[in-house]
N, C-alpha and C positions, 0 to 999 in steps of 0.2 A: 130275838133269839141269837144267843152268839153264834159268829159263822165260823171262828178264824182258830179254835182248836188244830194247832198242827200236830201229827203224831209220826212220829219218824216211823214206827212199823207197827204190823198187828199186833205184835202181844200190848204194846203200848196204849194201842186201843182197849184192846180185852181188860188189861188191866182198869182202864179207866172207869168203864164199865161193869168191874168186877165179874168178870166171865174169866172158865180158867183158863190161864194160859201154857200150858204144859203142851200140848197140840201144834204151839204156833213157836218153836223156836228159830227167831229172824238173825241168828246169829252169822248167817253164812251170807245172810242178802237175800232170801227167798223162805217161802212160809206155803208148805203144800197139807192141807185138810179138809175133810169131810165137816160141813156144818151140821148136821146133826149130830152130832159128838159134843158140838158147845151150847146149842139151842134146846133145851128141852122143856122151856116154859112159852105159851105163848100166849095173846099176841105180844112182839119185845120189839122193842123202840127205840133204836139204836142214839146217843148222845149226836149231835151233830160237829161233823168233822171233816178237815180236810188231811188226806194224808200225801203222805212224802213218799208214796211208793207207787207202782204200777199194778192192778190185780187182774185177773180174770176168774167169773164166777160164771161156771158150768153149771146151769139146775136141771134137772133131769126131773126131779118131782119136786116142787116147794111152792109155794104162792105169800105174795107179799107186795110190798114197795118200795120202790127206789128212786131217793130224789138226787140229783146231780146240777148243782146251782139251782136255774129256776124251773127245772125240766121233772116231771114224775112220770115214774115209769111202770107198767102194771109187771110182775115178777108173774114167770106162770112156766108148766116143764117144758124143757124145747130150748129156753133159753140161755143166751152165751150174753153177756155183758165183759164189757173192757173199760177199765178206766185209767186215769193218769195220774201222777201226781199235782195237788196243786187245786182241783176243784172241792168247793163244798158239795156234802152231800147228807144224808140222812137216809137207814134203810131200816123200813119194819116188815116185821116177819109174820105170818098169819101162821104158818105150818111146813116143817121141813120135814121132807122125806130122803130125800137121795140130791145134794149138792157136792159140788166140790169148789173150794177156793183158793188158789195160787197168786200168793202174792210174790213181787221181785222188785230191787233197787235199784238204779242204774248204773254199781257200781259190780252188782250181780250178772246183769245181761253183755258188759262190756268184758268182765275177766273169763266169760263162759260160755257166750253165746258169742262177740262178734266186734272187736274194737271199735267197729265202724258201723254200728247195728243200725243205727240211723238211717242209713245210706241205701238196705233193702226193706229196710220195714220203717218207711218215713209215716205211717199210720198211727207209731209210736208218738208222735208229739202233738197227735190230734188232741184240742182243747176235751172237745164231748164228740162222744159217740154213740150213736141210738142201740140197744141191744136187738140182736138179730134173735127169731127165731129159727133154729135151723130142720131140717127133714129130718125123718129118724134116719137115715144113713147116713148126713153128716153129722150126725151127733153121736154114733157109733164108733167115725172115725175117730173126734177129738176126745170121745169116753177111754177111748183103748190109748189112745197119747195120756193122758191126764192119768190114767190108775197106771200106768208105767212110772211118769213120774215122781205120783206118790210112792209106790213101791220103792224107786230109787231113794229116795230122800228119808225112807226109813230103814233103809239097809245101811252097811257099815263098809261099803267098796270105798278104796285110800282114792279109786276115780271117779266117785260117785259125781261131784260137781260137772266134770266132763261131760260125764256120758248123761245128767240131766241137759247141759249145754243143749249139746248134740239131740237131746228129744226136744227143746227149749223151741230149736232153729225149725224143725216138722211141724211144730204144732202151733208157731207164728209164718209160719206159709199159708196153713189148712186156713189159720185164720184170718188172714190175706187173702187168701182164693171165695171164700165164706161170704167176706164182709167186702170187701176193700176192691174188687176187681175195677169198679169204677169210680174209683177216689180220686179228690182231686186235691190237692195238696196246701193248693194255695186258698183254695175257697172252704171258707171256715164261720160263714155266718153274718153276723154283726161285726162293727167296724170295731169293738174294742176285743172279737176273738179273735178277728187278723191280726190284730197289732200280737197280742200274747202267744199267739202261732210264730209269727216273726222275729219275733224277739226270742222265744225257745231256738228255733232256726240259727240265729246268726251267733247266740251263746255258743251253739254245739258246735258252730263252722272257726269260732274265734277260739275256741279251746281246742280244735281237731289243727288249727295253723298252728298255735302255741306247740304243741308236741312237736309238728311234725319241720320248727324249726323255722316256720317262714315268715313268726314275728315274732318279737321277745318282750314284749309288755302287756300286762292285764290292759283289758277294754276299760274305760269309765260309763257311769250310768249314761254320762254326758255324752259319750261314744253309739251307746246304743238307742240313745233318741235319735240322735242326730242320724242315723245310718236311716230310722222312719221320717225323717223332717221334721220330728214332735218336739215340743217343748219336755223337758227333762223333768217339768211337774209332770206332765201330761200322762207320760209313759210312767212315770212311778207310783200315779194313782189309778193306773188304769193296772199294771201289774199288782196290785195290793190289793186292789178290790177283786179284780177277776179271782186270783191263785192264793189270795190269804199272805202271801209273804213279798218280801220285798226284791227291789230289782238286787240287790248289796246280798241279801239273802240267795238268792236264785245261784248269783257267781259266788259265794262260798260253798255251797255246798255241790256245787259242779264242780269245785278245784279239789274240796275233798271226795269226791268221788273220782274222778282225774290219778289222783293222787294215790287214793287204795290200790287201785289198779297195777300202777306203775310201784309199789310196793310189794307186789305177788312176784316180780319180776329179777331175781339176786343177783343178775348182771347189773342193774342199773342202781350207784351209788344214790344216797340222798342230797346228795350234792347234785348230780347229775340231776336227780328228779325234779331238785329245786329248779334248777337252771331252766330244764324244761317248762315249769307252767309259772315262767314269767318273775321266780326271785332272784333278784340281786344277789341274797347271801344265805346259805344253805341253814343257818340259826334263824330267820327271819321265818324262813319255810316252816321248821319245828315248832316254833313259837305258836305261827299260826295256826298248823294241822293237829297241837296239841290243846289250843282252845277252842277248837273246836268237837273233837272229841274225847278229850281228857285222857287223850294218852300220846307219846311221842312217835314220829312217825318208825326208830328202831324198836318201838317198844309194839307198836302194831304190826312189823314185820315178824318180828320175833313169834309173837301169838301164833301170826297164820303159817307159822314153818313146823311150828309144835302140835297147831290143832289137828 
């Protein structure tokens, strides 16, 4: 079975799948809806896939399954699942009654939630996470968080992303205090999800120094073995096979997420921006941030100043 389907967000799922996607627009960095509004034939067998985003699925009433790499998980009401970007997964549906699913990018949680979101919600680079069932009054709590910010996310406030932020940051506490009270950071399983734990780690600590000025050159893959002691095969087949994508992969699209960010911001030139995550020369930057998303970095700023 193929494992290695990347899909930058859900509608890109949905569409793949032929489900519609009018419900899921990932246009902003976050995708907040009700599954019962997209499921109404069952049982449905989702394609298998790994996505580039972060979600959380709230079921209040639904029954199904969820596989997350080699892991299956019985889906049943009560439960909160979190996932990451980067693992395989597969989910089937038996019957939806009352779900909600919010999905977000991490280029979303960094311009809205927390430059430095890492740094209190390090739960966020967990490879897997077991889903929790929670009590009916913690599931009360993060029911009355979650229809807030669907509410938000269909309204038409010029501060709507804000103030989802701002309910973003309660409602990864509640699921901190939930799940995570005795997490340990560093212990992550098997010896090749420490390494991909590790390696998530030292990406986000090598791009938070790049900003913040205290080095001025991209890491190499060869960099980031070497910081495990690993052979630079080692680490590039152990990233490939765990997360579907490559370690070259991993650090592009952290620079382009890097990058969006520091593009919301109309003080800081693209010149500057360049400077900041590590180019030489501010058309080198362009070049780059425009093949990777097909559009130029003034032409993405532009967008987000008009949307």
């Amino acid at each position: 079975m193929e494992r290695n389907l990347i899909v930058r967000d859900l509608s890109e799922l949905y569409e793949t799948m032929g489900l519609p996607v009018d419900p899921v627009d990932a246009s902003s960095g976050l995708t907040v809806h009700y599954l019962q509004q997209t499921f109404t034939q069952f049982p449905f067998t989702s394609v298998p896939f790994r996505p580039n985003y972060f979600s959380f699925l709230f079921i209040r009433e639904a029954f199904g399954k969820y596989t997350i790499d080699d892991q299956t998980f019985e889906v049943r009401p009560g439960t909160v699942y979190f996932t990451n970007p980067g693992n395989y997964r597969i989910f089937e549906w038996y019957d939806i009654k009352d779900t909600c699913l919010i999905t977000f990018n991490e280029a979303f949680l960094k311009e809205n939630v927390h430059e430095d979101v890492y740094r209190d919600f390090s739960f966020l680079l967990t490879e897997t996470v077991e889903p929790s069932v929670l009590t009916d009054e913690q599931f009360q709590v993060v029911k009355r968080l979650y229809e807030q910010i669907h509410n938000e996310h269909r309204g038409d406030s010029p501060y709507k992303n804000r103030i989802i932020g701002s309910l973003m940051v309660v409602l990864l506490l509640k699921i901190k205090e939930y799940f995570f009270q005795n997490y340990n950071p560093i212990y992550e399983g098997n010896r090749s999800s420490q390494i991909v734990k590790a390696f998530k780690r030292n990406l986000e600590q090598h791009f938070r120094d790049l900003i913040n000025g205290k080095v001025e050159t991209h890491l190499r893959v060869q960099d980031y073995a070497d910081m495990q002691s690993l052979h630079v095969n080692y680490l590039s087949s152990v990233i490939s096979s765990k997360t579907g994508k490559s370690v070259s992969t991993w650090i592009a699209d952290k620079t382009i997420a890097e990058a969006k960010v520091m593009l919301q911001n109309p003080a800081l030139s693209i010149k500057e921006i360049a400077i900041k995550l590590g180019f030489l020369e501010a058309p080198h930057f362009s070049n780059y941030f425009k093949k990777n998303t097909s559009q130029s970095p003034a032409e993405y700023r532009k967008l987000q100043v008009t949307s």
